[in-house]
N, C-alpha and C positions, 0 to 999 in steps of 0.2 A: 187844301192848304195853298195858300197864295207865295210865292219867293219875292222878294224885293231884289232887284238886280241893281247895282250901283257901280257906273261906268266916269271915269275920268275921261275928258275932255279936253283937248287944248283948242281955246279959242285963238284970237287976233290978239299978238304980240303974246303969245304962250303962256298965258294964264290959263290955269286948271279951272274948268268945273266939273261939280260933281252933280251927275245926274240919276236918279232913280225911276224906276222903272217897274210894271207890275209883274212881268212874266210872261203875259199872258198875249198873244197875237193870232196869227192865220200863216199857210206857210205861202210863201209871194214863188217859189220854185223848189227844185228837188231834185237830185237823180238817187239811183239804187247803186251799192258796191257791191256786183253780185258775187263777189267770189273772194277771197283771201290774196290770188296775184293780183287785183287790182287795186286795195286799200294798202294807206303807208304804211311801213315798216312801225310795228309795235302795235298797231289796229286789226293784224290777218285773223285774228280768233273772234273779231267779233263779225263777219262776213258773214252771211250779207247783212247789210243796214244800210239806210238810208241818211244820206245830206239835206239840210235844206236850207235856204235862204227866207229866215221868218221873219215877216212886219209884227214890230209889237204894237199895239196900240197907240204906244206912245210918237210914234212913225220910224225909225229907225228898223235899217235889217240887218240882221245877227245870222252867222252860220251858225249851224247846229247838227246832231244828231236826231234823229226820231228818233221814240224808244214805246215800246209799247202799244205798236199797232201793227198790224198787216201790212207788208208791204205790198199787197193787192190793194188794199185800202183806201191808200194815201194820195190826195186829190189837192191841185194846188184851191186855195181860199181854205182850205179847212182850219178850224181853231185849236188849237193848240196853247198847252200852258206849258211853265219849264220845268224843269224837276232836276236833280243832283244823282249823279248815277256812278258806276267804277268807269275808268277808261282804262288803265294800264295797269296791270301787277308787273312791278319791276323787282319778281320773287329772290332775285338773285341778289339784291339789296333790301330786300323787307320792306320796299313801298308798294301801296294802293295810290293811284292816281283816281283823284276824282272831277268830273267837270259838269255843267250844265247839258242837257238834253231838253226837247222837247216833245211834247206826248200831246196824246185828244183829251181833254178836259174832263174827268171822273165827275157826272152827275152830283149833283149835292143832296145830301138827304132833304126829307122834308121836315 
């Protein structure tokens, strides 16, 4: 499954554009949160995971999450596509927070 990511822009004299985008890049850097005291306040449960700074193809770099690899794994150039994942239960008001991630590309069938 490919996401189409669509980012506003301001160019010269603050006109909006709209840019789309396939998901899909390599991660350009990255560090690990190893532990619950070092990630922000409302991320401690998801400890450890990984940061990264991903080039999408289209050239732009985006932070993000990894999700769904080893974090022994994880090597900067590697490809990566983006995917929609939980970031916060805010149980105490009944929201699910969700946001983008990135992950290693799920083979396609043949």
């Amino acid at each position: 499954m490919i996401w189409e990511m669509e980012i506003e822009r301001l160019g010269a004299g603050n006109s909006a554009e709209i840019m789309k985008f396939s998901g899909r890049g390599t991660v350009w850097s990255f560090t690990i949160i190893p532990r619950a005291g070092y990630a922000p306040e409302g991320f401690e449960f998801l400890a450890p995971y990984a940061v990264a700074l991903v080039r999408l193809e289209e050239g732009p770099l985006v932070t993000a999450m990894l999700t769904d690899v080893n974090l022994t794994d994880i090597e900067i150039g590697m490809e990566v596509e983006m995917v929609i994942r939980k970031k916060r239960d805010l149980g105490d008001r009944g929201l699910l927070l969700y946001g983008y991630s990135f992950r290693p590309p799920i083979p396609e069938l043949p």
